[in-house]
Phi, psi and omega in degrees: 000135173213146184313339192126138174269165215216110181284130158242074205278083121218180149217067157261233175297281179301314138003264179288342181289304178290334169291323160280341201274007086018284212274325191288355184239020180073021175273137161263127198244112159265179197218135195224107181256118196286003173300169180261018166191188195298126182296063183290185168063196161119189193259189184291167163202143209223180193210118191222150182050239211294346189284318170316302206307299190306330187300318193306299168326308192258024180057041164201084190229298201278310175323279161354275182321282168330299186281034189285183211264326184093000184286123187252045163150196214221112181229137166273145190209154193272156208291003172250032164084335202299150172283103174304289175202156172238136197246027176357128141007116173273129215278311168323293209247328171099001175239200227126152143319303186250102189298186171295290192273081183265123262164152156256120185330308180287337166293305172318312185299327181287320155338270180316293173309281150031275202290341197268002179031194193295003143327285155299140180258141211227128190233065210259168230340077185220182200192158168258160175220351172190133191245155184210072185244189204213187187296304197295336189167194182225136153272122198259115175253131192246137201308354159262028183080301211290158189231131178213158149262173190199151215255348187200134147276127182233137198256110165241078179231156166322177180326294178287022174338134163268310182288347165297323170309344195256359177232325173260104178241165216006248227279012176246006135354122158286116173301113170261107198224140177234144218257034146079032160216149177256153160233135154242151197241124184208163150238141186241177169303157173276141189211175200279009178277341179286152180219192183282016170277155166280107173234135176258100176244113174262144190218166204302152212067014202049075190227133190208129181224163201202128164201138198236166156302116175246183186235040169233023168106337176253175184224122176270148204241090171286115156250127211234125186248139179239135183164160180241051155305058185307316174255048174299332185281014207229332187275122178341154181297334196286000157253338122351273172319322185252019147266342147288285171335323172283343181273329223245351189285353165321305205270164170266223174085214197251000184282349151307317167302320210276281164341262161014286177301330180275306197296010202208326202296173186262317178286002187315111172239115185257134173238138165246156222242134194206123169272136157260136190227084129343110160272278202242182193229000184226154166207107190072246168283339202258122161244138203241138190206147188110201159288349170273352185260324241209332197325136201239339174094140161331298182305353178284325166064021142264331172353302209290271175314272160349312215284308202284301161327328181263351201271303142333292173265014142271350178281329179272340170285305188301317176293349164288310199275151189275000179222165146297344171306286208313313180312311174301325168304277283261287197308342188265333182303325188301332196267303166341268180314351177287285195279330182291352189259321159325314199251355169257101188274167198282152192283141176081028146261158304334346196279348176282012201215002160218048158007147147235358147298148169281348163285318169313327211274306184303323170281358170284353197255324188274339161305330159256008117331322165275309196299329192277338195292160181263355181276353161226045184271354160266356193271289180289343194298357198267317179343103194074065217212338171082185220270196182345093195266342164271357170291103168288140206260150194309128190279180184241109183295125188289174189232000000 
């Protein structure tokens, strides 16, 4: 017996989240990642407020935890490494700049896959290209010919969703706003000067680098720019690269090394950093959960978590509700205020944490100097801690 079958198109994060809880409510699922194998690698990503509760719900709150990154806080430092303040883990509440449950996106995903065992069907490097559906279901057309149905589609792919284009069209078109910053993202080799801090330096021109502790022997490295070079994400890597050197070789510090080092990693990735804004999020049988429906951008620092949430509450909404229309109403009201809250960042966000003066640079350096004091370290400690923390998530009927 089965509730029916269910197309799951990513396999990052929400992807296996939503698959398993799927299959826990009596769907039979497959998951279709257009990569030729499981999405390994990618930067930190951490899990906060209502998101533990789902890791709990789902028995791997200690798996997570076992596969973290090991970063025990957040220290901002000046262009000679010196330490400006520091935001230690907060032991209490697990949240922070830097959470309890801190992770690399691809160890989550491996997590997650895992917990969904033979239970899921893992369906790799194919793609959707055309969806065609009726009252009964939907029919999938995929970028290898083959044609298959399914009784529900759930689109959980990323910012730049392709199967999304094929379902939100003219006035239900997704709003794409770009927050004026760029990341490049790499892992470079580790050396004995890194240690387990998140350490963070901004500096004049709206400008930013970052290098943090991961737990495969390497240290992953952000650098961050503000400006509106829209197609820098688009340019070959060898111009990418000496367009970070033209940004970034001025400076000292650990950024020469950082520089270097990029010219040899494999992984090098630049993001222009873009909220996705949805009027819905379903059409018909087709549902959208993740970054494809939602995308809140690194700097919002809930993304990770929304993805495990939401992943929750659509599986309880299709087991409460008698139609999928309904379900899907059910799941985007529960959701809607969650993520519309997520995504409205603080005023003078991003630019305030990438100045373009050196008086700026400098009074962001002294804000979080204050911010570090101990009468307002309860305070900064929420910082990302994500929205309506007494909001409980909805229950789920077992199959």
């Amino acid at each position: 017996m089965t509730r029916g079958r269910v197309l799951v198109t990513g396999g990052s994060i929400a992807g296996p989240a939503t698959a398993y809880w799927l299959t826990q409510v009596g769907y039979d699922v497959t998951v279709l990642e257009r990569t030729d194998g499981p999405r390994e690698g990618g930067q930190n990503v951490d899990v906060r407020g209502l998101a533990r509760e789902v890791l709990v719900r789902m028995g791997l709150e200690d798996a997570v935890r076992a596969a973290g990154t090991g970063e025990v806080g957040t220290r901002f430092v000046d262009e000679d490494g010196g330490t400006v303040s520091e935001f230690p883990t907060d032991a209490e509440t697990g949240d922070g700049p830097t959470a309890e449950l801190e992770i690399l996106r691809g160890e989550l995903a491996r997590v997650l896959a895992e917990a969904c065992g033979d239970r899921v069907a893992w369906w790799y490097g194919d793609q959707v290209v055309g969806l065609d559906q009726d009252d009964a279901g939907v029919a999938v057309r995929l970028e290898s010919g083959e044609l298959r149905r399914f009784d529900l589609v759930v689109v959980a792919e990323g910012a730049g969703s392709r199967t999304r284009s094929l379902v939100l069209t003219g006035d239900d078109a997704p709003q794409l706003d770009r927050l004026g910053m760029h990341i490049a993202w790499g892992t470079i080799p580790r050396t004995p000067d890194d240690d387990d801090w998140w350490r963070w330096m901004s500096v004049p021109g709206s400008r930013s680098m970052s290098l943090r502790p991961d737990n495969q022997g390497t240290t992953r490295v952000m650098l961050n720019w503000m400006g509106d070079d829209t197609g820098f994400v688009d340019l070959p890597l060898d111009q990418q690269r000496a367009g970070l050197r033209e940004r970034f070789g001025d400076l000292g510090w650990e950024v020469p090394r950082v520089l270097d080092a990029l010219d040899d990693v494999d992984d090098l990735y630049v993001e222009d950093l873009t909220q996705v804004r949805c009027p819905t999020w379903s059409v018909g049988r087709v549902v959208l959960t993740g970054d494809a429906a939602w995308c809140i951008t690194p700097v919002g620092g809930f993304g990770t978590s929304l993805a495990l949430i939401g992943g929750y509450v659509l599986a309880a909404s299709l087991a409460r509700e008698s139609s999928p229309a309904a379900a899907f109403a059910a799941y985007e009201e529960w959701m809607r205020p969650m993520v519309t809250d997520a995504q409205d960042l603080p005023p003078g966000v991003p630019r305030v944490a990438n100045p373009k003066s050196r008086l700026g640079v400098a009074l962001f350096r002294a804000g979080t100097k204050l911010a570090a004091t101990r009468p307002v370290q309860a305070v900064a400690s929420r910082i990302g801690s994500g929205s309506e923390p007494d909001r409980e998530l909805p229950d789920l009927p077992t199959y």
